[in-house]
C-alpha positions in Angstrom: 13.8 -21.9 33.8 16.2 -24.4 34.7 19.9 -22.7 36.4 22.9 -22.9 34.2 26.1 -24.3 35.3 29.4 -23.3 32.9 32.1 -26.3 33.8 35.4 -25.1 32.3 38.5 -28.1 32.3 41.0 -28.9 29.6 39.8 -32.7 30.3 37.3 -33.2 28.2 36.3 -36.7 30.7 36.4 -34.7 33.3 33.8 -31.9 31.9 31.4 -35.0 30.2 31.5 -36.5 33.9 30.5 -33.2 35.7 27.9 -32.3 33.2 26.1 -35.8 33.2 25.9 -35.7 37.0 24.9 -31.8 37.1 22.2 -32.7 34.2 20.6 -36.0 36.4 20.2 -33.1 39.0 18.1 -30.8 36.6 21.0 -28.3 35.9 21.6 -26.6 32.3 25.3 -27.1 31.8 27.5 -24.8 29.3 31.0 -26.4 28.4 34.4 -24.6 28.3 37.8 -26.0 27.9 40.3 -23.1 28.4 40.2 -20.4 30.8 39.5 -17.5 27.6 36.6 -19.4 26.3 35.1 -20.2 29.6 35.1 -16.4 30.4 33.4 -15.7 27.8 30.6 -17.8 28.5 30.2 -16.5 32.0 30.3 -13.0 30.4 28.0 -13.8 27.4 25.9 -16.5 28.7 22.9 -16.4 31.1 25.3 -18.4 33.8 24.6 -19.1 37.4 27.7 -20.7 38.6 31.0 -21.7 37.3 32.8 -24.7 37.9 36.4 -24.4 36.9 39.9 -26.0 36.9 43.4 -24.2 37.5 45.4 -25.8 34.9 43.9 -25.0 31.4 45.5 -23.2 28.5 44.9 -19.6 26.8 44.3 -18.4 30.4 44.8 -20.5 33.5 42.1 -20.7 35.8 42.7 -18.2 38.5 43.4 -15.5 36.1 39.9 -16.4 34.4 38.6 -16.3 38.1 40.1 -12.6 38.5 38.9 -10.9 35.1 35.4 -12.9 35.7 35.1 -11.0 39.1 35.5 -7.5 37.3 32.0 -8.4 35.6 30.2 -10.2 37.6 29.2 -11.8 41.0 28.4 -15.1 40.1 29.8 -18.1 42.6 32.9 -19.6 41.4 34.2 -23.2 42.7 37.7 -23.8 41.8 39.0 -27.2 40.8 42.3 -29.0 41.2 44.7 -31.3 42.1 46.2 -29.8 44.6 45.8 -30.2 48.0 48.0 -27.7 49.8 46.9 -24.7 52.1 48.7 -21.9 49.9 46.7 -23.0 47.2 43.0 -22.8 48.3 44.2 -19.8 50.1 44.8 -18.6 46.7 42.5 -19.3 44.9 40.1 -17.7 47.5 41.8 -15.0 47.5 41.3 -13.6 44.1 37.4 -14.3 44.2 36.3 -17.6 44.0 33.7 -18.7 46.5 34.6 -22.6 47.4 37.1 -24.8 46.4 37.3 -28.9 45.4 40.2 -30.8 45.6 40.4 -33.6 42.9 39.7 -36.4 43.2 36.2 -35.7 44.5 33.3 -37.2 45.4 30.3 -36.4 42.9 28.1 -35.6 45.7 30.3 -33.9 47.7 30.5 -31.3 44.5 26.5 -31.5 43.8 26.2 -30.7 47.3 28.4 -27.7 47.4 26.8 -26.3 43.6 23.3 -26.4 45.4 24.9 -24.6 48.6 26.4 -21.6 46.1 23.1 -21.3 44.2 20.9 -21.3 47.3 23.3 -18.3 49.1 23.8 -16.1 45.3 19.7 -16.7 45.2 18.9 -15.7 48.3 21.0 -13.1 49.4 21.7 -12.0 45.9 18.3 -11.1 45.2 16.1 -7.8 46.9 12.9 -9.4 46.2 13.8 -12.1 48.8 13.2 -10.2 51.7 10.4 -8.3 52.7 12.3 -6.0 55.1 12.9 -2.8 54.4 15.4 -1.7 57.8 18.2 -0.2 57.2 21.5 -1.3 59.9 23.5 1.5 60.7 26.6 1.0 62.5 29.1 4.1 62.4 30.6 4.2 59.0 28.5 1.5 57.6 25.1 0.8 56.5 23.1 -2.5 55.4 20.2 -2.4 53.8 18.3 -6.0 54.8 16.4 -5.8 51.8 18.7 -5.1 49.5 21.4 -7.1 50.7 23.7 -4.4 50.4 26.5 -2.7 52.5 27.5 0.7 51.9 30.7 2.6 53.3 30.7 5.9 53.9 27.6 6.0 51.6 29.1 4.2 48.8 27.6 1.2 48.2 30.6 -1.9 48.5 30.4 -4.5 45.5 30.2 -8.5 47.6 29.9 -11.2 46.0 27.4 -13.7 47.0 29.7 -15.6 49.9 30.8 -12.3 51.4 27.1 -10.7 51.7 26.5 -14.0 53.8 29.1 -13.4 56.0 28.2 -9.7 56.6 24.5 -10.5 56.5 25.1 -12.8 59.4 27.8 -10.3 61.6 26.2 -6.9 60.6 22.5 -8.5 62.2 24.1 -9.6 65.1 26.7 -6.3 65.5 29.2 -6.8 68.2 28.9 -10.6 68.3 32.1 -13.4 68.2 31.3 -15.7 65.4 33.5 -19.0 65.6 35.3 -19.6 62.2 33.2 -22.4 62.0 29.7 -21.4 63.3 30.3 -18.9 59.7 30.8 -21.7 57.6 28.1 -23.9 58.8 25.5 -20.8 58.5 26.5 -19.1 55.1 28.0 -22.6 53.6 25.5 -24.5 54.5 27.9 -27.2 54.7 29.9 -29.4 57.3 32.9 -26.9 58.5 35.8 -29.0 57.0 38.9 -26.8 56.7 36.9 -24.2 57.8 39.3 -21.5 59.5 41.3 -20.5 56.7 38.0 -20.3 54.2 36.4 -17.9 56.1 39.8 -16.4 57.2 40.1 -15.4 53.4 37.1 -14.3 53.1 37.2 -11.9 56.1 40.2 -10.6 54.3 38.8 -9.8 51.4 35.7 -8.1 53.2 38.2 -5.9 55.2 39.9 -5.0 52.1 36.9 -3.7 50.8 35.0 -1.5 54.0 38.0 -0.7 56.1 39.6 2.8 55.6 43.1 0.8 56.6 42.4 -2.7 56.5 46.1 -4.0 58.5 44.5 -1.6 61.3 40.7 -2.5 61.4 38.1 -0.1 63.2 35.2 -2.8 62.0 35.3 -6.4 61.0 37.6 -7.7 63.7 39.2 -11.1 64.8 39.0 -12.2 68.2 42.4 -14.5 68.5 41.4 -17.5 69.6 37.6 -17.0 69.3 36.4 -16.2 66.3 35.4 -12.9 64.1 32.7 -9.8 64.3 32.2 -6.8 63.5 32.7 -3.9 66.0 29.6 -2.1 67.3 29.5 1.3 66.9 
């Protein structure tokens, strides 16, 4: 069965563009032109990976990327015509996984769909390991085959970018990850712009396992090195 792509833009070019070039790659593609109706097709629809622009009507983008996340885990790359820090940042920071600047290249965005859907396939899915350990490290646990990190017993709901990052630091507990060396291994990609995409993403993370995450006792930054998370 062939992976569905939902590609949400008020430009109606824009979407025809994306979907021809997703299709020649052997992608379903599902077609949304404002943020309410492109939710519901992520809810509704057997999705895989949005696509989706700031700027539409009904519901802008980001909010569409915030009431998505409630439901579901799915990778999200934000679209838009801006370039500035403040905005990737924010888009980042209310869930989506990557972001794409317009005007883009059309490989450069085929090439960052099939990183997503390799990570939310492979680290999204128990049956893809074989391992059955169990890393305990104080307060926290990580189960390898389920790729799944509990606190304090709970289990700790990642999306697919996040369980790379704590795949990667919880298997090698107490080591200093460079900002970049993370984005090359869970990306997959070149580490363009990379600090302050994994910087957001290590925020988010801490947000979610540290009992007071302006005072972390786990997932720590090394100033000037890079990030890891404490052995305990």
């Amino acid at each position: 069965m062939r992976e569905c792509i939902l590609v949400a833009d008020d430009d109606r070019e824009i979407v025809a563009a994306i979907a021809i070039l997703l299709e020649k790659e052997g992608y379903e593609v599902l077609k949304a032109y404002d943020g309410l109706q492109a939710l519901e097709l992520a809810v509704e629809r057997r999705v895989q990976l949005l696509i989706v622009d700031v700027m539409m009507p009904k519901l802008d983008g980001l909010s569409a990327v915030m009431k998505l996340r409630e439901r579901r885990n799915i990778p999200i790359i934000v679209l838009s015509a801006k370039s500035e820090d403040s905005d990737k940042i924010l888009g980042l920071s209310i869930g989506a996984d990557d972001y794409v600047t317009k005007p883009f290249h059309p490989q450069e965005l085929v090439a960052r769909v099939r990183s997503q859907l390799r990570r939310y396939n492979s680290l999204g899915d128990a049956r893809s390991s074989g391992e059955k350990s169990l890393i305990r490290n104080g307060r926290l646990a990580y189960s390898t085959e389920e790729r799944c990190l509990y606190a304090d017993g709970e289990p700790i709901r990642l999306t697919a970018t996040e369980t790379g990052i704590v795949d990667l630091l919880m298997r090698n507990l107490g080591r200093i990850f460079p900002a970049e060396e993370i984005y090359q291994r869970v990306w997959g990609g070149e580490a363009y712009a990379a600090e302050n995409t994994v910087m957001v993403h290590i925020r988010r993370i801490r947000e979610k396992i540290e009992i007071n995450p302006k005072e972390p006792e786990y997932l720590k930054v090394v100033w000037g090195i890079g990030y890891k998370i404490e052995k305990k």
